[in-house]
N, C-alpha and C positions, 0 to 999 in steps of 0.2 A: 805419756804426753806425746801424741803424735805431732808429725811434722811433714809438710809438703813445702817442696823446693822445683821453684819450673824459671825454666831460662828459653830466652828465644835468638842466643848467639850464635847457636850452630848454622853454617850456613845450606846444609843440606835438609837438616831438620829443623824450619823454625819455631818449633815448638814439642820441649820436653820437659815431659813432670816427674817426679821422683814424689812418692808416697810412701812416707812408716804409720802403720797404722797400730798405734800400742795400747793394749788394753788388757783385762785378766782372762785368761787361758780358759774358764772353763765359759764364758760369756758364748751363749749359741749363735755360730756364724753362718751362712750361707757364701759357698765363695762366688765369685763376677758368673754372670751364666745371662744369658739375651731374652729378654721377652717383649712379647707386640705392646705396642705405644698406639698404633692407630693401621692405617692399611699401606703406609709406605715406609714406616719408620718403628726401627727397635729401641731397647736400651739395652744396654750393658754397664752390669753393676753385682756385686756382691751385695747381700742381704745383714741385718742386725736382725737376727731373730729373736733376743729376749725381750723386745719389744711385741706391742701386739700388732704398731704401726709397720714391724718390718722395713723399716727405715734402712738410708743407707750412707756411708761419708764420704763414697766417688762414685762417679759413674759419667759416660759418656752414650751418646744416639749415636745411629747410622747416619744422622745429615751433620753432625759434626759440635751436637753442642754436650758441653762438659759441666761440672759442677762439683769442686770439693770442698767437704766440712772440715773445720775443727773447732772442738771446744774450746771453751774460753776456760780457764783453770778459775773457778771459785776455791778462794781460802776456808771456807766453808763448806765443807764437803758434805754436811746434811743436807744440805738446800740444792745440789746437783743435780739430785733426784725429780725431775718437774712432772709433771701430768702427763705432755705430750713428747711423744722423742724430737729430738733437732734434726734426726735423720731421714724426716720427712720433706727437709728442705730441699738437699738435692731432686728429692723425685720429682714435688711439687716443681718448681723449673727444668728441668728437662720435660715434664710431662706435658707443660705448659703450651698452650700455641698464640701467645700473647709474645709481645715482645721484649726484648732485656728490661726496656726502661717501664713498658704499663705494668709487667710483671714485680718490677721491684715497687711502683707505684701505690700499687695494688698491696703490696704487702705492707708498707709503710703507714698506707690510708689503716690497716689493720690494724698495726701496732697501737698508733692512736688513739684510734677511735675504741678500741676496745670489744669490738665485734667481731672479729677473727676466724672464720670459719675454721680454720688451722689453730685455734684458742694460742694464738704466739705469746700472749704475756704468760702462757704455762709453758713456754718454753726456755731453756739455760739458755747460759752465756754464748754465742757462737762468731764465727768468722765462717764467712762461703766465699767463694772464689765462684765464679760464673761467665759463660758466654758461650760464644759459638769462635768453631777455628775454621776461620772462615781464612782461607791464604791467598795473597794477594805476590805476583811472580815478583813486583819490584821492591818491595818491604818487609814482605812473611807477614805473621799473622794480626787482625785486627786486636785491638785491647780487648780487655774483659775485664769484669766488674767484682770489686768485691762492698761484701756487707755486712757489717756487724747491727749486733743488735746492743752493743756497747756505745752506740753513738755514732759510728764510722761509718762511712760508707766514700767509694770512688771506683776508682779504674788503675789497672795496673797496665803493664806495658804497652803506654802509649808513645807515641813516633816523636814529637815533641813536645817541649814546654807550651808552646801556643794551644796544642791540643788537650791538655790537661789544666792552663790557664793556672799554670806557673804557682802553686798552691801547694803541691805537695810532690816532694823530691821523688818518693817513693814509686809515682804514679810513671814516671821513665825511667827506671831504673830496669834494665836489660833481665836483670834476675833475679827471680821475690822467692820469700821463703815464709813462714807462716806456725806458726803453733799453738800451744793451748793462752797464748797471753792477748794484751794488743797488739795486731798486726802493726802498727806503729811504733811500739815499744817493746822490737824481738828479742828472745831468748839468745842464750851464747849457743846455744846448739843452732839457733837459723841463723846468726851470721856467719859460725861454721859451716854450716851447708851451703851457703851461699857463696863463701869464699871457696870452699871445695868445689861446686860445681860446674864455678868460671875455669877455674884452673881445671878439670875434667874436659870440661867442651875446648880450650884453646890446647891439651897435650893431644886428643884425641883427633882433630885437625889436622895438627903441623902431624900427625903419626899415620895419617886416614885409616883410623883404624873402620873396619865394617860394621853392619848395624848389628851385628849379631857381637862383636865386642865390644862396644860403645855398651849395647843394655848391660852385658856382665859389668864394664867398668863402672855403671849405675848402681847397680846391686851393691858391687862393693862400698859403693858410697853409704848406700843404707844403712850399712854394716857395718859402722864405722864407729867404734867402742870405745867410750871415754870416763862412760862410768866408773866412779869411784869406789875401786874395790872394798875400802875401807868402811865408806857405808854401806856396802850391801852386805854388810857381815853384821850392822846393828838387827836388835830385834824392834825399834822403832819404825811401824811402817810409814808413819807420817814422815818422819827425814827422810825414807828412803825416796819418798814423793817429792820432797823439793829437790833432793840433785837430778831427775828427772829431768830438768831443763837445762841440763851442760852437756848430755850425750844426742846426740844421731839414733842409736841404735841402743834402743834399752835390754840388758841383758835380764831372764828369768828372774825374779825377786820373790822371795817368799813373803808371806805373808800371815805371822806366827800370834796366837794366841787371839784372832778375831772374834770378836760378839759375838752371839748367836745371831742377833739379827744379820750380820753378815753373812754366815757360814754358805747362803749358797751362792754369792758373790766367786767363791774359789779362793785358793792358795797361792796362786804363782800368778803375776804381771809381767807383760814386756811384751817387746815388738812383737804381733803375731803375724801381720800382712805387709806385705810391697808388693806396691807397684807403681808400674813404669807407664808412660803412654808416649809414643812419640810420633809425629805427623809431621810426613816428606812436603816438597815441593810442589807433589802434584796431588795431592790430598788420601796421602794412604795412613790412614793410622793405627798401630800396633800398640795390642792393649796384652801388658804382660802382669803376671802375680803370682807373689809367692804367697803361699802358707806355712807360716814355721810352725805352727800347734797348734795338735788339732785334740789335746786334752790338756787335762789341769796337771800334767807331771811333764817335765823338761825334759824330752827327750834329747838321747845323745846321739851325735852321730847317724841322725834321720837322714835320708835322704833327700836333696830338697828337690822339688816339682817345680817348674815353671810353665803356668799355661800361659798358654799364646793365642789371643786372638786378632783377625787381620780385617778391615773394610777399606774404603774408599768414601770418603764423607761425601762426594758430588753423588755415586751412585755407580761412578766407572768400573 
């Protein structure tokens, strides 16, 4: 059950996202890596390769626009399976040169109407987080949009209630967090991240700690294990599923006695990806990732990689 947590308290960075992206271990990954958008602008994004769509659940451009997935949890976990990946979403908006609103417009007319070039009604459950970070010297950064296909749709960090027209608490609310459910009705793991990362952004201040420990103190947050020993010692993989939404940071889970039709699904689930992105005052944004498995056996004692990639969304 992934989970994205982004705050715009910091006053040096107004704007940082924290990304667990948890999924089964042997699932083909591509990790973030930049390719041409058009002739001034790239993206940067890691790949889902067991798709054929190569879809992806984050990524950001060189001019500054962002877009993260996550799935919506069906209790139904036959039906998950849809025609098209959701991880087409991201790219489809970033790749975009339409605006926030024709582009969600556009998609919605879709939904609808049932003619889809993107076929969305063979698309799962999802929440996308979207926009541009665009930084403004006297507020930080503009709102951005989120959209389910659960019914929801809005904007999150906006300036005030007049600007979001006093409808939903959520939409100013300084720091959102998001997972497999409704974004309206979060998991105990996203009001823990969320409580954790106000309290991260206000020790890390009064401490000025540097960007280079600020991201570790991110990391850590990642990592942050609450999973119930108890049930990861069941050989029920469905329970192990629903405590999913009380942890941050999903530890290896096996996954014993699977169907055949499973078996190439893999063995082992849990956090494979984080990442961080965080973008200064003057528009630099640092796009960090881990990979913790990179095969379907849990390794011990890996050493962990952190790439780092650096731009300037204006072009500076």
């Amino acid at each position: 059950m992934c989970i994205t947590i982004a705050t715009t308290d910091h006053p040096d960075y107004p704007f940082i996202l924290l990304s667990n992206r948890d999924e089964f271990f042997r699932r083909p990954t591509a990790p973030a890596q930049f390719r041409q958008i058009n002739d001034h602008e790239k993206l940067l994004a890691p790949l889902d390769l067991a798709r054929h769509e190569h879809g992806t659940w984050i990524g950001v451009t060189t001019t500054g626009k962002i877009a993260v997935l996550v799935n919506y949890r069906d209790m139904d976990t036959e039906s998950t399976m849809k025609q098209v990946s959701r991880g087409v979403l991201p790219l489809s908006y970033l790749e975009t040169t339409k605006s926030d609103d024709e582009w969600r417009d556009s998609f919605s007319m879709e939904m609808q109407n049932g003619n889809a070039t993107l076929d969305l009604k063979n698309i799962g459950g999802f929440t996308l987080l979207y926009g541009s970070l665009r930084v403004n010297p006297e507020d930080g950064v503009d709102h951005l949009n989120i959209l389910s296909n659960k019914g929801h749709h809005g904007r999150v960090f906006e300036k005030s209630v007049q600007q979001s027209g006093g409808l939903n608490s959520i939409s100013t609310k300084s720091t959102f967090g998001m997972s497999n459910s409704l974004y309206n009705d979060p998991w105990k793991k996203v009001e823990l991240g969320e409580r954790m990362l106000k309290e991260l952004i206000s020790a890390s201040v009064e401490s000025s700690l540097t960007q280079d420990q600020l991201v570790e103190e991110c990391f850590k947050l990642l990592s942050h294990d609450t999973y119930d020993r108890a049930i990861m010692k069941q050989h029920d993989f469905d329970v192990k599923v629903l405590a999913l939404r009380n942890s941050i940071f999903i530890p290896p889970l096996k996954r014993e006695g699977a169907e055949s039709h499973l078996a190439s699904i893999g063995e082992y689930y849990g956090t494979r990806t984080q990442t961080i992105i965080l973008v200064d005052r003057l528009g630099n944004l640092n796009y960090y990732e881990r990979n913790l498995h990179s095969s379907d056996v849990p390794e011990v004692d890996s050493p962990l990689i952190t790439s780092r990639y650096s731009f300037n969304i204006y072009g500076n």
